[in-house]
Jmol script that loads the backbone (N, CA, C; Angstrom):
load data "model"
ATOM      1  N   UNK A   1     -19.286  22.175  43.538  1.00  0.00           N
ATOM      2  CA  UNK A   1     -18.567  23.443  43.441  1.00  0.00           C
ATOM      3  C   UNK A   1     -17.133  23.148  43.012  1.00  0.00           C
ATOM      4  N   UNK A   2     -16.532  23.782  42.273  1.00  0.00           N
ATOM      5  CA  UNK A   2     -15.178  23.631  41.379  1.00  0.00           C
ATOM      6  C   UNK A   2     -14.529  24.825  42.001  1.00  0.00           C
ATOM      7  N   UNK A   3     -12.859  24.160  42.225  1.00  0.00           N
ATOM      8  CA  UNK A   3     -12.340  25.623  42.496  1.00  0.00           C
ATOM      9  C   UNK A   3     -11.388  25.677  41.383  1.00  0.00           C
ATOM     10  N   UNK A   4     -11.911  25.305  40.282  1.00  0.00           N
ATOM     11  CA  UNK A   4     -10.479  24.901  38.802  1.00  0.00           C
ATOM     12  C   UNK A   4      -8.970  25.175  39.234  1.00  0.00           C
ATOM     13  N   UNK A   5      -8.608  24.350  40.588  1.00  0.00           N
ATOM     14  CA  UNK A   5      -7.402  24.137  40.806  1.00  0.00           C
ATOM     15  C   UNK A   5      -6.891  22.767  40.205  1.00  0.00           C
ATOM     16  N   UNK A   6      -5.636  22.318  39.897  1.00  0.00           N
ATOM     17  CA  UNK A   6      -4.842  21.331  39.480  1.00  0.00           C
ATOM     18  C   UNK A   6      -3.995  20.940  40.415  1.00  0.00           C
ATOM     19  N   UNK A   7      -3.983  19.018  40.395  1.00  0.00           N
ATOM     20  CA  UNK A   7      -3.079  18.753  41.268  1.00  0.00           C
ATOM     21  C   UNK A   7      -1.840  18.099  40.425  1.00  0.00           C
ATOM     22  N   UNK A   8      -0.570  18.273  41.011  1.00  0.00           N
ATOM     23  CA  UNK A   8       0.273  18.305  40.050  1.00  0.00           C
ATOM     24  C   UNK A   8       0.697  16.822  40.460  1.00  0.00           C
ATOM     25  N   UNK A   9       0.530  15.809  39.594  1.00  0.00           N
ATOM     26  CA  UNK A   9       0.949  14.790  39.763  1.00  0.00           C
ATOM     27  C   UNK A   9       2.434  14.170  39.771  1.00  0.00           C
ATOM     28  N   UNK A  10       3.437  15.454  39.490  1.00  0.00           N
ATOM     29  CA  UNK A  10       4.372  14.783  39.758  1.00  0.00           C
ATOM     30  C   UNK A  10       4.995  14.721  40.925  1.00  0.00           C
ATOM     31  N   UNK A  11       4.455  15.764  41.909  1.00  0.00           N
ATOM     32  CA  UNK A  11       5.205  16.179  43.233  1.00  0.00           C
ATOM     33  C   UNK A  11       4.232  15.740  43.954  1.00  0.00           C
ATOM     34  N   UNK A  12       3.269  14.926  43.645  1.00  0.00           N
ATOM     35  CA  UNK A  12       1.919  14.743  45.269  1.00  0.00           C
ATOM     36  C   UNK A  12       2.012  13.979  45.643  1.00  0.00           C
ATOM     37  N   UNK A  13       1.941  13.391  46.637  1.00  0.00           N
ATOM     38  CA  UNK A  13       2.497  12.166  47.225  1.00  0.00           C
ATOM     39  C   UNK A  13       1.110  12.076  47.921  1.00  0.00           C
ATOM     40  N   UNK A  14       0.956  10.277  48.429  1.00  0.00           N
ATOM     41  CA  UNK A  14      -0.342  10.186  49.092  1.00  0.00           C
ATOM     42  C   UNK A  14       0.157   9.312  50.785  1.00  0.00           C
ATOM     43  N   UNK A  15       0.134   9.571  51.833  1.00  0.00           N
ATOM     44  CA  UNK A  15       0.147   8.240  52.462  1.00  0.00           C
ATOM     45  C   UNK A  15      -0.810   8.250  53.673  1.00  0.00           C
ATOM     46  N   UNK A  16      -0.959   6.944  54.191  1.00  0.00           N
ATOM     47  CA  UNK A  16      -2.131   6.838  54.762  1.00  0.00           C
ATOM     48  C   UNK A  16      -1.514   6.105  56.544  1.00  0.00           C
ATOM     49  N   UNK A  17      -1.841   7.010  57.647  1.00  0.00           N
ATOM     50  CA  UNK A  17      -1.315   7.059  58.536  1.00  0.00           C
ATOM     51  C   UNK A  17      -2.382   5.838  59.475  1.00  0.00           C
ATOM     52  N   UNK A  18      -1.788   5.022  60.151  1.00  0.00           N
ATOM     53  CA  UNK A  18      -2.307   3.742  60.825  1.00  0.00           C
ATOM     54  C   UNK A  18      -1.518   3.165  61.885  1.00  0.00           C
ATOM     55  N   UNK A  19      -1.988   2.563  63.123  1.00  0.00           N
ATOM     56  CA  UNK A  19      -1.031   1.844  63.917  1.00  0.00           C
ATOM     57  C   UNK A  19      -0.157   0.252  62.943  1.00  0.00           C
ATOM     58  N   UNK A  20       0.698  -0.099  63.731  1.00  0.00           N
ATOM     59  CA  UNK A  20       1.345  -1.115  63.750  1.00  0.00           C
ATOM     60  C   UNK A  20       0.510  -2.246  63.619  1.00  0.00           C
ATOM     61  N   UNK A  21       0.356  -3.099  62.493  1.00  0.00           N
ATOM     62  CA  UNK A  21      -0.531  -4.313  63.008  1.00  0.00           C
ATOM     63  C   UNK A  21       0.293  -5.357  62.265  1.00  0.00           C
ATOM     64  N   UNK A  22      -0.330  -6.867  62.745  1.00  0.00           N
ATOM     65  CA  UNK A  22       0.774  -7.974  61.851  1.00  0.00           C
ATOM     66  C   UNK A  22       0.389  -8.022  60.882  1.00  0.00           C
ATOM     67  N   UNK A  23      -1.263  -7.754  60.362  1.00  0.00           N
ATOM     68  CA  UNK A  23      -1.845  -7.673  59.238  1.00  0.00           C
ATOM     69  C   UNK A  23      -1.927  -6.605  58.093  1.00  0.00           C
ATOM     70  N   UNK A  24      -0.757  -6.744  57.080  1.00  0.00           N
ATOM     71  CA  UNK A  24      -0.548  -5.498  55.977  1.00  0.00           C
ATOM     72  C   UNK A  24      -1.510  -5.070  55.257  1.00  0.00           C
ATOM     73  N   UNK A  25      -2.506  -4.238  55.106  1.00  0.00           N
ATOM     74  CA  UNK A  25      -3.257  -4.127  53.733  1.00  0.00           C
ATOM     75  C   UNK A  25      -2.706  -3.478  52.876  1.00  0.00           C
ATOM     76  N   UNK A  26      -3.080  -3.549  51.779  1.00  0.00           N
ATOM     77  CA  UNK A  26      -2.446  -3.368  50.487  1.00  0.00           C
ATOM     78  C   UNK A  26      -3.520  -2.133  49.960  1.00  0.00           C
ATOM     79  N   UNK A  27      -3.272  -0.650  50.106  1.00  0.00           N
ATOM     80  CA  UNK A  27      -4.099   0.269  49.444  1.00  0.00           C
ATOM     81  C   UNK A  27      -3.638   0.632  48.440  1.00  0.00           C
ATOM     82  N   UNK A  28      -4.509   1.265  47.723  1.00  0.00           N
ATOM     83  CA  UNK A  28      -4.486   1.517  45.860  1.00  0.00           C
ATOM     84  C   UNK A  28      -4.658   3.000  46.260  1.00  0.00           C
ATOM     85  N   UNK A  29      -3.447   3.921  44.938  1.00  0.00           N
ATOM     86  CA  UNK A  29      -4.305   4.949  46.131  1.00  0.00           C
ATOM     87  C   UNK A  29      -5.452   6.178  45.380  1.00  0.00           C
ATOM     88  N   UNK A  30      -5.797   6.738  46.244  1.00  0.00           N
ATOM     89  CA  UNK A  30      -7.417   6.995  45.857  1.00  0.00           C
ATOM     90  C   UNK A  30      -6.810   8.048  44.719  1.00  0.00           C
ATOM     91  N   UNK A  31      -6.488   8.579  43.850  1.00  0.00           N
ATOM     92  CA  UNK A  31      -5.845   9.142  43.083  1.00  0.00           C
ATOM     93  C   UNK A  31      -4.744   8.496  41.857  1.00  0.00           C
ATOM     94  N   UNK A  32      -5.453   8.180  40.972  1.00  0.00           N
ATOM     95  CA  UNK A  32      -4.935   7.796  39.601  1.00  0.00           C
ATOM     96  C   UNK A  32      -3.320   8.939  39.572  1.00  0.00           C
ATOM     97  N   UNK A  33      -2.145   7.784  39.054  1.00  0.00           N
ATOM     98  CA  UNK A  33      -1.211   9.019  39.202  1.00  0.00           C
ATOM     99  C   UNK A  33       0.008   9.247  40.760  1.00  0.00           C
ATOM    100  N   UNK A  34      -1.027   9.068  41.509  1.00  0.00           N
ATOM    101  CA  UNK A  34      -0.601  10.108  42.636  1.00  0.00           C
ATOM    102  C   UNK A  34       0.748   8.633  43.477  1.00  0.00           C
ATOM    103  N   UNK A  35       1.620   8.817  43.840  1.00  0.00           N
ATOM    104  CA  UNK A  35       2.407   7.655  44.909  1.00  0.00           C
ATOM    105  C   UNK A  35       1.898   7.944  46.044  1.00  0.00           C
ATOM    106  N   UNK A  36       1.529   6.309  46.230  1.00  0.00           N
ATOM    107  CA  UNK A  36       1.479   5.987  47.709  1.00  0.00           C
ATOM    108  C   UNK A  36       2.911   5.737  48.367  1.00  0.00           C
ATOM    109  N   UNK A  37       2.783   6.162  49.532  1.00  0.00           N
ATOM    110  CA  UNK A  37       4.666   5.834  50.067  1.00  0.00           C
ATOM    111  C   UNK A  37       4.440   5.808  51.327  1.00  0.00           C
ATOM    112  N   UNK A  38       5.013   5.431  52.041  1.00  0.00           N
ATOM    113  CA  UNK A  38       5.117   4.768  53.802  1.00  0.00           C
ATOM    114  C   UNK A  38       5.841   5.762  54.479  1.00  0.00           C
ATOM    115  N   UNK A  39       6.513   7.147  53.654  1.00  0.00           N
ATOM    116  CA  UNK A  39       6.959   8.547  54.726  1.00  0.00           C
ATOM    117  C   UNK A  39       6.916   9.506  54.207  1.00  0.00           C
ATOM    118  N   UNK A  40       6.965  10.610  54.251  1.00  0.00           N
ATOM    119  CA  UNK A  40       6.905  12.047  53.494  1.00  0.00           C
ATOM    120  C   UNK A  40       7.985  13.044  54.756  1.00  0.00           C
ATOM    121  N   UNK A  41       8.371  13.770  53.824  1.00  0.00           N
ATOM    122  CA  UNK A  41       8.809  14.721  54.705  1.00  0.00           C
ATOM    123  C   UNK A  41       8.096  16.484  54.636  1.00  0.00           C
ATOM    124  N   UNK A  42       7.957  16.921  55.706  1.00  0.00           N
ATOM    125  CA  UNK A  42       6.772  17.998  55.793  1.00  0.00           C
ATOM    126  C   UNK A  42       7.094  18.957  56.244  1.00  0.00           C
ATOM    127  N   UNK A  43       7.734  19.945  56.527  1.00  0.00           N
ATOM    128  CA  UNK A  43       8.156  21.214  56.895  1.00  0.00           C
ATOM    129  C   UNK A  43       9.239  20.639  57.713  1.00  0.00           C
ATOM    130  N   UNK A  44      10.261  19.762  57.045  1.00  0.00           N
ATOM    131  CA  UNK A  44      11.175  19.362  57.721  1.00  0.00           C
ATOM    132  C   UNK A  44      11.317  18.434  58.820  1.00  0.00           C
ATOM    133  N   UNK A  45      10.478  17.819  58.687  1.00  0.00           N
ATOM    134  CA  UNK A  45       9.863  16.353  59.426  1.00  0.00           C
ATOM    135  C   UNK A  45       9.522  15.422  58.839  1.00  0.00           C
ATOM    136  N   UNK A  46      10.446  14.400  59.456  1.00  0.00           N
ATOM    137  CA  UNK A  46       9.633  12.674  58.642  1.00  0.00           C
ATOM    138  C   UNK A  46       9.113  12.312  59.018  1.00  0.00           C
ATOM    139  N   UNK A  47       7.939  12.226  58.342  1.00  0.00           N
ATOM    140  CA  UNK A  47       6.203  11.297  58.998  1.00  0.00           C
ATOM    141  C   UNK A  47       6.545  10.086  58.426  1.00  0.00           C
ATOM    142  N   UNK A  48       5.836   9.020  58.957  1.00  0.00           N
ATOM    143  CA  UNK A  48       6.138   7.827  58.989  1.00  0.00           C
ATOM    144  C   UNK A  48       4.984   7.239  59.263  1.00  0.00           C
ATOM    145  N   UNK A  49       3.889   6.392  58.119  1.00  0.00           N
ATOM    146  CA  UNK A  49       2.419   5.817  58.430  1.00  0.00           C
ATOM    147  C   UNK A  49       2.232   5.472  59.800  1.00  0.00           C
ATOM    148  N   UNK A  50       3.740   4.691  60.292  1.00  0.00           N
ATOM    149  CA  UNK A  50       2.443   4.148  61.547  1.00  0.00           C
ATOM    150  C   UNK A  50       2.853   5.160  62.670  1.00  0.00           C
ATOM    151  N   UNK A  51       3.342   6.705  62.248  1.00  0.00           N
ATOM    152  CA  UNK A  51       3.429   7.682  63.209  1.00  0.00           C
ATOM    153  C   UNK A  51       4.458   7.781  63.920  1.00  0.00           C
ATOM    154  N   UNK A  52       6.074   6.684  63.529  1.00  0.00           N
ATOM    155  CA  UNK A  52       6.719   6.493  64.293  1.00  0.00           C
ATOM    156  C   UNK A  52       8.228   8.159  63.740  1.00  0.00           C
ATOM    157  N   UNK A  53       9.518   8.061  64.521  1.00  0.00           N
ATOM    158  CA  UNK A  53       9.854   8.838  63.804  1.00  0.00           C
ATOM    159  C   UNK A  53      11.309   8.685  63.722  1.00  0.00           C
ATOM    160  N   UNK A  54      11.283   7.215  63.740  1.00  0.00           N
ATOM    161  CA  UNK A  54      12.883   6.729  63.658  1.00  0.00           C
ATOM    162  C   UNK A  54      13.456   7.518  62.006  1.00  0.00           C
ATOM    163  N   UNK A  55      12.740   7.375  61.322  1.00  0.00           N
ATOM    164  CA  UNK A  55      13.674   7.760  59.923  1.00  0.00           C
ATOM    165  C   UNK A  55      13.832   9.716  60.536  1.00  0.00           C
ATOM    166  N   UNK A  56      12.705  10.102  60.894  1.00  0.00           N
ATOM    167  CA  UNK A  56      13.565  11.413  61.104  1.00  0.00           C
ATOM    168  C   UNK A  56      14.536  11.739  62.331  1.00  0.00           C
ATOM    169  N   UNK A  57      15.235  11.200  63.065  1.00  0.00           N
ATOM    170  CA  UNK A  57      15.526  11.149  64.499  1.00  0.00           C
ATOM    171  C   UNK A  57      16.952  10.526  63.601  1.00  0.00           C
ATOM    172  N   UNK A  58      17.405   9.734  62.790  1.00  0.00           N
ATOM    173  CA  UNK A  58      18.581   8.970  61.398  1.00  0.00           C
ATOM    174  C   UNK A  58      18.656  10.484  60.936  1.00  0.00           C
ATOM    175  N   UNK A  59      17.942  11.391  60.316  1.00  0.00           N
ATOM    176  CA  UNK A  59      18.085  12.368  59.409  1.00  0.00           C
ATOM    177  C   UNK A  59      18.558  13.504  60.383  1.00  0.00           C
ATOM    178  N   UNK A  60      18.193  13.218  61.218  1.00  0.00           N
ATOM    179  CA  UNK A  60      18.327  14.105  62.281  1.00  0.00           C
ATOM    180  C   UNK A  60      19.992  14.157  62.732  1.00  0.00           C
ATOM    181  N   UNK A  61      20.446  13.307  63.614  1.00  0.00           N
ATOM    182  CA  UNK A  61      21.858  12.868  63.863  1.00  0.00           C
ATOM    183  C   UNK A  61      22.835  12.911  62.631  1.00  0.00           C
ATOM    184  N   UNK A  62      22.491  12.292  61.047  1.00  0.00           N
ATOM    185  CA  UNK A  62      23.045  12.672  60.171  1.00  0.00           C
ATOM    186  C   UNK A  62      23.376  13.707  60.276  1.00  0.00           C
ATOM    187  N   UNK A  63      22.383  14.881  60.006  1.00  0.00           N
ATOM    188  CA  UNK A  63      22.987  16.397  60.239  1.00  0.00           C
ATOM    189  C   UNK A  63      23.869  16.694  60.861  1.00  0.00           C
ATOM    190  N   UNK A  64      23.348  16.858  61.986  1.00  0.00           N
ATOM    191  CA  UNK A  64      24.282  17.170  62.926  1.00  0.00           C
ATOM    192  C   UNK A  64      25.790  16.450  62.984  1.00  0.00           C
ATOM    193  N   UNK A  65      26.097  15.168  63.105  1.00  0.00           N
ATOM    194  CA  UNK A  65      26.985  14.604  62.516  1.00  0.00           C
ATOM    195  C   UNK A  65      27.633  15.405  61.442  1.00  0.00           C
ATOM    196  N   UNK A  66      27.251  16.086  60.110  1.00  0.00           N
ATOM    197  CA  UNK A  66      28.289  16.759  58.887  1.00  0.00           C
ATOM    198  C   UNK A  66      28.243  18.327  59.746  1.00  0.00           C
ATOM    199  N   UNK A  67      27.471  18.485  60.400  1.00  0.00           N
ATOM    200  CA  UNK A  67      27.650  19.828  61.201  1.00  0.00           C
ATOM    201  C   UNK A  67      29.109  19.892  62.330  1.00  0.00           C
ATOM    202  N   UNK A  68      28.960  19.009  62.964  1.00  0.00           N
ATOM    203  CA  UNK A  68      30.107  18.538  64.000  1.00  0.00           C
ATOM    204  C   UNK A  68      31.685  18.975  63.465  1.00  0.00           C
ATOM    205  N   UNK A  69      31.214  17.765  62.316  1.00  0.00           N
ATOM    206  CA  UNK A  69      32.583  18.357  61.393  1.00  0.00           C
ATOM    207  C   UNK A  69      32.864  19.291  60.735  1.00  0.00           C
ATOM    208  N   UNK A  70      32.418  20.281  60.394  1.00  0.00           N
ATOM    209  CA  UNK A  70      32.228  21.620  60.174  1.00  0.00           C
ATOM    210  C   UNK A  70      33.118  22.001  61.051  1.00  0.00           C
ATOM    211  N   UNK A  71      32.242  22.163  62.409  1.00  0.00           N
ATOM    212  CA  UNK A  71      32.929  23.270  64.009  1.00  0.00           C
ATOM    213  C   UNK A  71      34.435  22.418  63.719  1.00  0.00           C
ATOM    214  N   UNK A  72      34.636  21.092  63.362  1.00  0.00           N
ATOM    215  CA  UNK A  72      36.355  21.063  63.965  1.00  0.00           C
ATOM    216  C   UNK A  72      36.592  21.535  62.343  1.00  0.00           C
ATOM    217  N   UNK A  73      36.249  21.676  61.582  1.00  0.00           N
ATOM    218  CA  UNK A  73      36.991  22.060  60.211  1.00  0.00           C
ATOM    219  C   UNK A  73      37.049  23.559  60.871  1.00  0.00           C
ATOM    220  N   UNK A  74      36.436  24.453  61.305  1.00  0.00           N
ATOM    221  CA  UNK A  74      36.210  25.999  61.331  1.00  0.00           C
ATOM    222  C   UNK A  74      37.334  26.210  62.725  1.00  0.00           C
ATOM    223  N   UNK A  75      37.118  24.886  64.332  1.00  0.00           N
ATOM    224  CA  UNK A  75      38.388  24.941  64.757  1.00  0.00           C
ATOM    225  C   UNK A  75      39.542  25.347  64.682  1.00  0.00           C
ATOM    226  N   UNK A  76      39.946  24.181  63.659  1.00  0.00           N
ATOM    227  CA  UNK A  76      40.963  24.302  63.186  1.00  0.00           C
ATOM    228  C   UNK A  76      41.783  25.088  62.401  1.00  0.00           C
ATOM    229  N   UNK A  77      40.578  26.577  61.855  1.00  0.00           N
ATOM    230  CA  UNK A  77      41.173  27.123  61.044  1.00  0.00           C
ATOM    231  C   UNK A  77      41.594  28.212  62.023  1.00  0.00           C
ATOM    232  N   UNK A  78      41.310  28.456  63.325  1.00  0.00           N
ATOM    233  CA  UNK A  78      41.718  29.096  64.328  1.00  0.00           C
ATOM    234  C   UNK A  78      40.308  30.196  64.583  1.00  0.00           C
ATOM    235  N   UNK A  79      39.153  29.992  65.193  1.00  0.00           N
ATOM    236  CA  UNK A  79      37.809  30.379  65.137  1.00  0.00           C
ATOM    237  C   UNK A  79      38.003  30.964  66.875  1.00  0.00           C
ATOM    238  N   UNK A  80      37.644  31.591  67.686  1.00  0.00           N
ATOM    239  CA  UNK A  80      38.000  31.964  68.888  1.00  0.00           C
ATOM    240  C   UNK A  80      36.604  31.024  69.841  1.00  0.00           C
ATOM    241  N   UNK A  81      36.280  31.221  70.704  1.00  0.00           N
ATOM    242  CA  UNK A  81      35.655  30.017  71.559  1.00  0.00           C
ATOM    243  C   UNK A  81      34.350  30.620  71.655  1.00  0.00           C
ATOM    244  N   UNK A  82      34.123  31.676  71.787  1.00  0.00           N
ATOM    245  CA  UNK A  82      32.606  32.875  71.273  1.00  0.00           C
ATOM    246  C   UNK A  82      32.555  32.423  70.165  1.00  0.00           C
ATOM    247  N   UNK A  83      33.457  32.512  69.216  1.00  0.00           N
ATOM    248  CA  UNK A  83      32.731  32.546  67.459  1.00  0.00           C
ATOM    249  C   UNK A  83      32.181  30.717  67.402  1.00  0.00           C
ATOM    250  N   UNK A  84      32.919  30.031  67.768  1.00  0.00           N
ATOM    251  CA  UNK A  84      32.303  28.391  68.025  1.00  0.00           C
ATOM    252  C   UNK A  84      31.476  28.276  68.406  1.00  0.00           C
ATOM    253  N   UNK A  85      30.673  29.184  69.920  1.00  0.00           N
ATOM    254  CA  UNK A  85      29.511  28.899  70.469  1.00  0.00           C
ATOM    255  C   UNK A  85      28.664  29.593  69.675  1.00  0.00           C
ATOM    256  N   UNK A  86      29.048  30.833  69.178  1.00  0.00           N
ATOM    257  CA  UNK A  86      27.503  30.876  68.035  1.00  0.00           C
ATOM    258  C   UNK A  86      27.328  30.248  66.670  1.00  0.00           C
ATOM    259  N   UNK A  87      28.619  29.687  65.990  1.00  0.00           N
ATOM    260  CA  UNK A  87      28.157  29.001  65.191  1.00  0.00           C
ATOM    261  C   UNK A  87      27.807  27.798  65.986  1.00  0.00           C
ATOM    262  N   UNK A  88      28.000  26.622  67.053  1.00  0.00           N
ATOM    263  CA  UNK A  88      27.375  25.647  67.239  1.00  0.00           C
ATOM    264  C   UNK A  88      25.831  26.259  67.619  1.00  0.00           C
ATOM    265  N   UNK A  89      25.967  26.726  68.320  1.00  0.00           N
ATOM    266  CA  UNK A  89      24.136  27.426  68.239  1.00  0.00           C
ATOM    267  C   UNK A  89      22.513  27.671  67.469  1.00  0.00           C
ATOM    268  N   UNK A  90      23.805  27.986  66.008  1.00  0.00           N
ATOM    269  CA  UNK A  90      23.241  28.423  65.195  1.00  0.00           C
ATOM    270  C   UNK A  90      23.041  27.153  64.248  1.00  0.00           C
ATOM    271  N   UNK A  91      24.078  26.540  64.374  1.00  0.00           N
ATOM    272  CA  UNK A  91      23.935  25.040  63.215  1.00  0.00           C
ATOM    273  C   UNK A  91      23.249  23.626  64.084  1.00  0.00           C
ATOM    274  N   UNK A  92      23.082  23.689  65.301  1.00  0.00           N
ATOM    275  CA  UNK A  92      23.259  22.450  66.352  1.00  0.00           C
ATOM    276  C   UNK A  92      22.133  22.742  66.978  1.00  0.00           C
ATOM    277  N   UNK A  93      22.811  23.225  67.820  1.00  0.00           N
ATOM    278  CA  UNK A  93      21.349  23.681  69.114  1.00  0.00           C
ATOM    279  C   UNK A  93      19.969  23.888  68.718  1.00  0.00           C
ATOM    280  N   UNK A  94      19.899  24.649  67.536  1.00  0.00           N
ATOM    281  CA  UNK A  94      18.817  25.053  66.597  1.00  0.00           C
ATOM    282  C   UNK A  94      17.870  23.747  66.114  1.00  0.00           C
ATOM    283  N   UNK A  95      18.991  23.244  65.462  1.00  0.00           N
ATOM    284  CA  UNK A  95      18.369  21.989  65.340  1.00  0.00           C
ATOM    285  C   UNK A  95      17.229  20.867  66.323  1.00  0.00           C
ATOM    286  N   UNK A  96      18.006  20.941  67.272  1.00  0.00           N
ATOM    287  CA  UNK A  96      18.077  20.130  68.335  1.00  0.00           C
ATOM    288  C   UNK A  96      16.647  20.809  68.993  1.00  0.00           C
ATOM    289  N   UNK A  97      16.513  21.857  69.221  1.00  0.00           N
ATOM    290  CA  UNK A  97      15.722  22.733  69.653  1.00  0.00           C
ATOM    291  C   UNK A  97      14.379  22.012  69.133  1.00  0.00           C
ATOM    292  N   UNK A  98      14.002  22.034  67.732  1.00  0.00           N
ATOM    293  CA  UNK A  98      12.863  21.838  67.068  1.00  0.00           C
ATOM    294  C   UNK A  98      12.736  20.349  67.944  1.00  0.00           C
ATOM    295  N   UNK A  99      13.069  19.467  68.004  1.00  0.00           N
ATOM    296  CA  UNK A  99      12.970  18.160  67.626  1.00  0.00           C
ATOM    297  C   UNK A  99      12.409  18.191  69.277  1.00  0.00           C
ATOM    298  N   UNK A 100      12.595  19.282  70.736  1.00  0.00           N
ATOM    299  CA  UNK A 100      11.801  19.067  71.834  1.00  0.00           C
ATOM    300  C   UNK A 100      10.652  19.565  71.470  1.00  0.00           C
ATOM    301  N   UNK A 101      10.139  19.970  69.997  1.00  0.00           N
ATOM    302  CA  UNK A 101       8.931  20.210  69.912  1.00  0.00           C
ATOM    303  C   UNK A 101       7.631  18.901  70.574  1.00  0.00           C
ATOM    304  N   UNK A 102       8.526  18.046  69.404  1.00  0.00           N
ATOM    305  CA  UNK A 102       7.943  16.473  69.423  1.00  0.00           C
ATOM    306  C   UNK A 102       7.440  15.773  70.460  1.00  0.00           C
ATOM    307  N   UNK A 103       8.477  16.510  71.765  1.00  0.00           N
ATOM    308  CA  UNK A 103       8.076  15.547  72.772  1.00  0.00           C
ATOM    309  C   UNK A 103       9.276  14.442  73.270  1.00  0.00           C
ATOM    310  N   UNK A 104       9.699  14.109  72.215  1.00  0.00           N
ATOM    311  CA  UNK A 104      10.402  12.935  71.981  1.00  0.00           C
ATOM    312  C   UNK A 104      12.135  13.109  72.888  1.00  0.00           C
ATOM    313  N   UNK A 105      12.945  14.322  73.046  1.00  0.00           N
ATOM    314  CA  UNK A 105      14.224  14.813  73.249  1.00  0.00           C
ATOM    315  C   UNK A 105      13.546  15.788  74.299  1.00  0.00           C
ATOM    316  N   UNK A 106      14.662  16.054  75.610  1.00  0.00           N
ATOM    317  CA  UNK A 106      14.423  17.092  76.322  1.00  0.00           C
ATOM    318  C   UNK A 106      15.954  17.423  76.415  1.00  0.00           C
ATOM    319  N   UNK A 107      15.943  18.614  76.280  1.00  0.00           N
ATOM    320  CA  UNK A 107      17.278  19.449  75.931  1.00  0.00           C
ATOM    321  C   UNK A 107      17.544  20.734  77.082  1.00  0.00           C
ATOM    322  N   UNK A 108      18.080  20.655  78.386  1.00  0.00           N
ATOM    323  CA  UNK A 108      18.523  21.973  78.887  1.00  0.00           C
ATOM    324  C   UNK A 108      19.493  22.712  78.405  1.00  0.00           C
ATOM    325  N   UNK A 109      19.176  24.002  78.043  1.00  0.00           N
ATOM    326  CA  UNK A 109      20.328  24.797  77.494  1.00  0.00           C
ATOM    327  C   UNK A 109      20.468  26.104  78.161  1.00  0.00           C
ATOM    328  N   UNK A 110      22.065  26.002  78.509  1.00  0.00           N
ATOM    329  CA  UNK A 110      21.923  27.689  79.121  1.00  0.00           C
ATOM    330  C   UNK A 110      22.644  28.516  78.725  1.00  0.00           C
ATOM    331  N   UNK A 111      22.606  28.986  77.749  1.00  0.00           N
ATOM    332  CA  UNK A 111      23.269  29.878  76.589  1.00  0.00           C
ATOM    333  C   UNK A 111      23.659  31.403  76.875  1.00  0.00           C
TER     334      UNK A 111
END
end "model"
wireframe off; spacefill off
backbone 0.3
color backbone group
């Protein structure tokens, strides 16, 4: 059965999710075309083959980090202490929020 869909080979990425072992195999990947790659990012999450999620947890703190500096750039322009807590809320907390999806961060907030 055909569903005459096309896969677009320049945006498809392939990778193949596995534990940690000392022994590397070397896969070809099942798709002429297509990159194999060791992370993808997926509705704003970095997957990582062997499931780990250090590169997104780096991408993660990055953010927030150019966010930080933001609130003292917006500080400084004289922002009142309400207008700070909803923009940190809205740029920070938010963030932060998703990532106790994972499991990984537990975050009390009492807003």
């Amino acid at each position: 059965m055909c569903n005459k869909m096309t896969i677009n080979l320049n945006t498809t990425k392939e990778i193949v999710f596995r534990r940690a072992c000392p022994i590397r195999y070397n896969f070809v990947p099942s798709i002429n075309g297509v990159a194999l790659v060791d992370h993808i990012k997926s509705l704003g999450i970095v997957l990582q083959q062997g499931l780990s999620f250090d590169l997104h947890a780096t991408e993660l703190l990055k953010q927030c980090s150019q966010r930080i500096y933001l609130l003292r750039l917006l500080c400084s322009q004289g922002l009142s202490t309400d207008q700070m807590n909803v923009v940190f809320v809205g740029l920070i907390v938010s963030r932060l929020l998703c990532v106790t999806c994972l499991g990984r961060v537990s975050i009390c907030w009492s807003g």
